[in-house]
C-alpha positions in Angstrom: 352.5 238.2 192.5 350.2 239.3 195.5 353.0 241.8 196.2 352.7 243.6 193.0 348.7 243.5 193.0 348.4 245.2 196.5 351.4 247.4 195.7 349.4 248.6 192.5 345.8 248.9 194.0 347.5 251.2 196.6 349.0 253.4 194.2 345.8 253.8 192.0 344.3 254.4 195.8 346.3 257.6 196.5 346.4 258.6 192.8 342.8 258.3 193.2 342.4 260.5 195.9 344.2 263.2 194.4 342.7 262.5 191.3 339.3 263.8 193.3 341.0 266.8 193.7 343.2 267.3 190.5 341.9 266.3 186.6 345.1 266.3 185.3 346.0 263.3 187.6 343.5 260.9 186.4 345.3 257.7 184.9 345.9 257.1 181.3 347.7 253.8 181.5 349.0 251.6 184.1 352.6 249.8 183.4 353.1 247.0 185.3 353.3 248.8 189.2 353.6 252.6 187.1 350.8 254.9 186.5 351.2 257.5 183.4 348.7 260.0 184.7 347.3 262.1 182.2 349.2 265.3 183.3 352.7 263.4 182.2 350.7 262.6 178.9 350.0 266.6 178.6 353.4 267.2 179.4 355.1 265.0 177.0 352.7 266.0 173.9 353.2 269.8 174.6 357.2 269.1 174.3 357.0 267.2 171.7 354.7 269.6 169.9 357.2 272.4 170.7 360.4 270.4 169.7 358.7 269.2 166.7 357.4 272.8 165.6 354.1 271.2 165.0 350.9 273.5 165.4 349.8 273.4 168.8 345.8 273.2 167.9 343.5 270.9 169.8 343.2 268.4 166.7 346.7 268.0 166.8 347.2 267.0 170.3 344.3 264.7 170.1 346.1 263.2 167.1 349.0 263.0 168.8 347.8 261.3 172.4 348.1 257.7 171.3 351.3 258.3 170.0 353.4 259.7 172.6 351.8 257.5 175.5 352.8 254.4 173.8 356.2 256.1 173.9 355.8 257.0 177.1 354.8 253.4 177.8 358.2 252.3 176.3 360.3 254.9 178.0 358.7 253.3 181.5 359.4 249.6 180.6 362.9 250.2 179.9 363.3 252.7 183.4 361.7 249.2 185.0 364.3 246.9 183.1 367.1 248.9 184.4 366.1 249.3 187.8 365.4 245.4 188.0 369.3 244.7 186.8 370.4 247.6 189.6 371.2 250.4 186.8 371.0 253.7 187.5 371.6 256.9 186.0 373.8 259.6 187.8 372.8 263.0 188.2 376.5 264.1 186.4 374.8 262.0 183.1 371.4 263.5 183.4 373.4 267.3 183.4 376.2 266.0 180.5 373.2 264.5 178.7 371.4 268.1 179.5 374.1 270.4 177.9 374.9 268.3 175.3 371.1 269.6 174.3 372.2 273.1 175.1 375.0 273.0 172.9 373.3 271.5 169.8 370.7 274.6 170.2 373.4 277.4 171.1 372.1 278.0 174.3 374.6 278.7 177.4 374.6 275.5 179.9 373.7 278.0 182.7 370.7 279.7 180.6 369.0 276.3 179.6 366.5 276.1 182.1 365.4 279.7 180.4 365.8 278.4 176.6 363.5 275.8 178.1 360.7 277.9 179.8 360.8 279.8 176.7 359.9 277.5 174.3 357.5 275.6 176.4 359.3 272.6 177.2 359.0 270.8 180.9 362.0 270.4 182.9 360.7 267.3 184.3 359.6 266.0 181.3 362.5 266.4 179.6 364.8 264.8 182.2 362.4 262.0 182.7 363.1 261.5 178.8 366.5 261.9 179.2 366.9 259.1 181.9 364.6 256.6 179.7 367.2 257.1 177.0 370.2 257.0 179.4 368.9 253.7 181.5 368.6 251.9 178.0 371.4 253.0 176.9 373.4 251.3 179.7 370.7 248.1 179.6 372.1 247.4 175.8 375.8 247.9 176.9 375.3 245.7 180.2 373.7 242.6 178.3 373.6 242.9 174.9 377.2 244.2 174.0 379.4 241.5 175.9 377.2 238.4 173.9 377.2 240.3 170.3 380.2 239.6 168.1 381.5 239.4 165.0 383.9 236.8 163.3 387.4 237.3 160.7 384.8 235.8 158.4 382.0 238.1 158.5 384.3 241.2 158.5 386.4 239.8 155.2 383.3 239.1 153.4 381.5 242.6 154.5 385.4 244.9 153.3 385.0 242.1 150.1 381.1 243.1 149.3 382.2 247.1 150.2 385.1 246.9 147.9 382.8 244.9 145.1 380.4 248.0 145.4 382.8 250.8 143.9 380.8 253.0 141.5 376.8 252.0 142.9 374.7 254.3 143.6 374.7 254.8 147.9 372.2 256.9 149.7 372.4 259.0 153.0 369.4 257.6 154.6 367.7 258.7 158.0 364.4 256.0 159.4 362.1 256.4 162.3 360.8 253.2 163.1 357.4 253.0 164.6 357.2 249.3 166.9 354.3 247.4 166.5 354.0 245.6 169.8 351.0 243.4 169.4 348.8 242.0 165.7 346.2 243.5 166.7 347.6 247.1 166.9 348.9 247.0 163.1 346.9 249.3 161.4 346.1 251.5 164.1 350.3 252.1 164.4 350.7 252.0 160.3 348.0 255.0 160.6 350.3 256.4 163.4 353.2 256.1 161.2 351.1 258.0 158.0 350.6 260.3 160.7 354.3 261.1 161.3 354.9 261.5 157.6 352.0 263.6 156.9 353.7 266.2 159.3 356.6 265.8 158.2 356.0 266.8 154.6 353.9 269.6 156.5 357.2 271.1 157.3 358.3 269.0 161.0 361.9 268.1 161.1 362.2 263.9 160.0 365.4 264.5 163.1 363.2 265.5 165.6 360.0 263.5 164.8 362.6 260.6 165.2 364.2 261.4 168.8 360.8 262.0 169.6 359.1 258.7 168.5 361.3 256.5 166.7 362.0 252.9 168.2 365.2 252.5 166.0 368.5 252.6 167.9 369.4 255.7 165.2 366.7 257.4 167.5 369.4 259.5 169.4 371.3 260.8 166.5 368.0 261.9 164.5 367.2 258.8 162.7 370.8 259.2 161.2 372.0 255.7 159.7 375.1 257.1 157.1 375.6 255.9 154.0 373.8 252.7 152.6 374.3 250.6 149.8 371.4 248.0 147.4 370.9 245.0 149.4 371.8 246.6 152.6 368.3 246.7 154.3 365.6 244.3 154.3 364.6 243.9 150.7 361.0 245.9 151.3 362.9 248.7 152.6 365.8 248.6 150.4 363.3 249.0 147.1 361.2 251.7 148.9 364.7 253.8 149.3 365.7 252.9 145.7 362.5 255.2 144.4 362.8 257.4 146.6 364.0 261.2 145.2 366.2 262.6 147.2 364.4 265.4 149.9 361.7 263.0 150.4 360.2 260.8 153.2 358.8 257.7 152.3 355.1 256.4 153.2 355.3 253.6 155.9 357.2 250.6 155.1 355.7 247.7 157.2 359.0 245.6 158.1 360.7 243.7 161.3 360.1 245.2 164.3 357.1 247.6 163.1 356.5 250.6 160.6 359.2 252.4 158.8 359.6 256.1 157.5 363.0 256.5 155.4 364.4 259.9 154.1 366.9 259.7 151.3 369.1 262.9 152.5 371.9 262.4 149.9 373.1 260.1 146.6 376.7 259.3 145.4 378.6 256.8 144.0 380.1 254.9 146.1 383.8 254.9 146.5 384.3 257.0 143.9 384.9 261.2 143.6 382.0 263.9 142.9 383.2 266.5 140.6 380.0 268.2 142.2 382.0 268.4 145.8 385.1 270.2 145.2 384.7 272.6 147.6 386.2 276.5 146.1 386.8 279.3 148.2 386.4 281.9 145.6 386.1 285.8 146.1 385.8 288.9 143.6 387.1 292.2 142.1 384.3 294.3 141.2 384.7 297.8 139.4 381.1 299.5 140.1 379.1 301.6 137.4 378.5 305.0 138.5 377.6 308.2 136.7 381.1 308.9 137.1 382.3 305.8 135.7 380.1 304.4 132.9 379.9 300.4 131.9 382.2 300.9 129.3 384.8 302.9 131.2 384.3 300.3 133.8 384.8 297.3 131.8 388.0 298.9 130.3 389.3 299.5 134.0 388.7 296.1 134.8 390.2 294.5 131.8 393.5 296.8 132.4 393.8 295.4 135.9 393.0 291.4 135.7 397.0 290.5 134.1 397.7 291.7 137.7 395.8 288.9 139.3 396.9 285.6 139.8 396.1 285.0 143.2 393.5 286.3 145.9 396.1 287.8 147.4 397.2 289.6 144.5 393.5 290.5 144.2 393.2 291.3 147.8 396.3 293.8 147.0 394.8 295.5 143.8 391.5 296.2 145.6 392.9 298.0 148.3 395.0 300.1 146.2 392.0 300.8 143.5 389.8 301.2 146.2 387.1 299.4 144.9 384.3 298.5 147.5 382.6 295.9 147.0 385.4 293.1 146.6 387.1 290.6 147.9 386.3 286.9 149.5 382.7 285.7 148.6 383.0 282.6 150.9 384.0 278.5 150.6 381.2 276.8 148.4 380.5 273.7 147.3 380.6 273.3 143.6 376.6 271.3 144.0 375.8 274.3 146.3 376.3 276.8 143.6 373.7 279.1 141.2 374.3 277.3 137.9 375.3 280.2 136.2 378.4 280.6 139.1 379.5 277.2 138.8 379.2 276.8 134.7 381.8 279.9 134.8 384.1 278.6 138.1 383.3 274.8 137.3 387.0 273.9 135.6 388.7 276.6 137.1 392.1 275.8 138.7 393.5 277.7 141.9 394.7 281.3 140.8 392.4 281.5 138.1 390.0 283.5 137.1 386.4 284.2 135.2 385.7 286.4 132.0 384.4 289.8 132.5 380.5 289.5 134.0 378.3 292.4 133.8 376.3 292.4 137.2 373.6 295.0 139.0 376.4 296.7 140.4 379.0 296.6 138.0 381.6 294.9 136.2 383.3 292.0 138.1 385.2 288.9 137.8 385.8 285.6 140.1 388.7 284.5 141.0 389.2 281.0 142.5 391.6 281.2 146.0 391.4 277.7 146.8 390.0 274.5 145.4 390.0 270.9 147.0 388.6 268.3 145.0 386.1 265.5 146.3 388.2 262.5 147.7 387.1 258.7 146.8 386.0 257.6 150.2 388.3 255.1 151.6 387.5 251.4 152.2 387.0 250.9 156.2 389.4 250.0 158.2 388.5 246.2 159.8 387.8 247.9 163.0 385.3 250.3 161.5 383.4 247.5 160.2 383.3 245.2 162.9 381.9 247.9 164.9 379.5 248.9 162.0 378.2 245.1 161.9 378.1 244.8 165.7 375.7 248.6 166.0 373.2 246.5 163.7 373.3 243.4 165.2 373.1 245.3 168.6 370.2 247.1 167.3 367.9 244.4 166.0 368.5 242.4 169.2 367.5 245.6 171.3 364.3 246.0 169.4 363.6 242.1 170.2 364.2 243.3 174.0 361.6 245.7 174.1 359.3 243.3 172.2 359.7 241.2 174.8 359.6 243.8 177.8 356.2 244.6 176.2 354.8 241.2 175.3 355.3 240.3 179.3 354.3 244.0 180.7 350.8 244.4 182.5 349.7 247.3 180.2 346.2 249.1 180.3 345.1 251.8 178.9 342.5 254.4 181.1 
């Protein structure tokens, strides 16, 4: 213990010293034998502001200060817990992990360091994030995953329950969870949490708010926890999900572990087809109104060539040889996705077929349907698929009671 008190008066001596000479290096929390200066604090809130598309104004960062440092203050504790069980990350991880980014943005591998100088993002800041994420990653796989299981029992009562469920009502849910660490910090961190959601219905993306600050082991994929039936989640988050339309984030749901945001992304029934998502590739023969050709002449055109269609390929054919700009493949479309008017006409249509007559701006026209694939029940999962479904949420609560922990023990203190 003497160790680790001279080990940290020395480092707030040197980062004192330069702090004489530097502001930005002043302290803004100690972590057990870290210091978070306040220049990684500056650096983590203007990335986050960037990533987040939230309006870089002096309000907003001092909003978002307390925030991101107890993030911070979480990324640090789990860099400690690895390094104290001899885990690493590689520098070939911290470069996949790196253009895995450049990917999901459409950037080049070898123009990221650009991408990220142009949109104000720090380098180091973003690889320090990148090995907190890493290091836990490898923490929960090292001791969590070989002492979480599943039995025969619990995966033939979970395929009985799924199979029980045909026809509810399932939602596409995403959650941010915001951990509260300590009693006394509730409503400070449920303020942080109406916080989150306040931005988000200003416009942030709920994905990126939730790499950026969610606790939840969906945190990586955006929040993203699939499909979810009633009496899935906790019952004071499954009833706040159950009211909540489609599009919309919740307020904060107080529940295990800390402060909840849900966004109900989707609704079907469960096990069962959507005549709303059968997906048509559709496309259109359009005789244009001209002073040449008025709508009457072009209507009669029209009508004198639609016996000849009973593909898109015959269509395909009769444009070319009518020249009639203007036609030909409108693109693949969900039936959901449609203007109502579209999908009222295409809506029982049958591959081959085609619309009445419509009178448009341009001319006369009628849709054809090239291709049609109806919605498919989605299939019971496999045993495998729920056994590793059961063990990701068993693996997730007991990593959120690791961090507890990791915090409840941590020398923390806030400058």
């Amino acid at each position: 213990m003497m160790f680790r008190v001279f080990s940290l008066m020395a480092s707030l001596l040197l980062l004192a010293a330069s702090a004489g000479a530097q502001e930005g290096l002043r302290i803004a929390a100690v972590v057990n034998d870290d210091i978070l200066s306040a220049r990684d604090l500056e650096i983590r809130v203007r990335m986050i502001m960037s990533a987040t598309r939230i309006d870089d104004s002096p309000e907003n960062r001092r909003r978002m200060r307390a925030d991101v440092l107890r993030a911070l203050i979480d990324e640090r504790l789990q860099i400690q817990e690895a390094k104290r069980l001899g885990i690493a990350v590689t520098e070939d991880e911290l470069q996949r992990a790196r253009s895995n980014i450049a990917r999901q943005n459409n950037v080049p591998v070898e123009r990221f360091d650009e991408f990220l100088a142009r949109t104000g993002i720090d380098k180091e800041g973003l690889n320090a994030r990148l090995t907190a994420e890493l290091s836990w990653s490898k923490v929960i796989n090292q001791r969590l995953r070989p002492l979480t299981r599943v039995s025969d029992e619990e995966i033939d009562a979970a395929l009985v329950r799924l199979e029980s469920s045909r026809g509810q009502i399932e939602t596409l849910m995403s959650e941010i969870l915001i951990p509260v660490d300590r009693a006394e910090n509730d409503a400070e961190i449920g303020r942080s949490a109406a916080r989150l959601a306040g931005q988000i219905a200003g416009g942030s993306s709920f994905a990126d708010i939730a790499r950026q600050f969610s606790a939840g082991a969906t945190a990586g994929s955006g929040g993203d926890i699939g499909w979810v039936l009633p009496g899935q989640l906790p019952e004071e988050l499954d009833e706040a999900l159950s009211k909540l339309p489609v599009g919309r984030v919740s307020e904060p749901i107080r529940s295990f572990g800390g402060y909840y945001l849900l966004l109900a992304r989707d609704r079907r029934k469960a096990l069962t087809p959507d005549p709303m998502r059968a997906r048509l590739l559709i496309a259109q023969l359009l005789v244009a109104v001209s002073a040449e050709t008025p709508a009457d002449a072009a209507l009669a055109r029209l009508r004198a060539l639609i016996p000849k269609i009973k593909s898109c390929l015959d269509l395909a054919n009769v444009a070319t040889a009518e020249r009639l700009s203007g036609s030909g493949e409108l693109g693949s479309f969900l039936l959901a996705d449609m203007a109502e008017g579209l999908r009222n006409q295409v809506a029982q249509l049958e591959t081959g077929q085609s619309t009445q007559p419509e009178r448009i701006a341009e001319g006369w026209r009628v849709i054809t349907v090239c291709n049609r694939t109806e919605d498919r029940a989605t299939a019971v999962p496999t045993r495998d698929a729920v056994a590793d479904t059961l063990v990701q949420r068993r693996l997730s609560l007991q990593a959120l009671r690791y961090l507890r922990n990791l915090r409840r023990d941590a020398f923390i203190e806030f400058r």
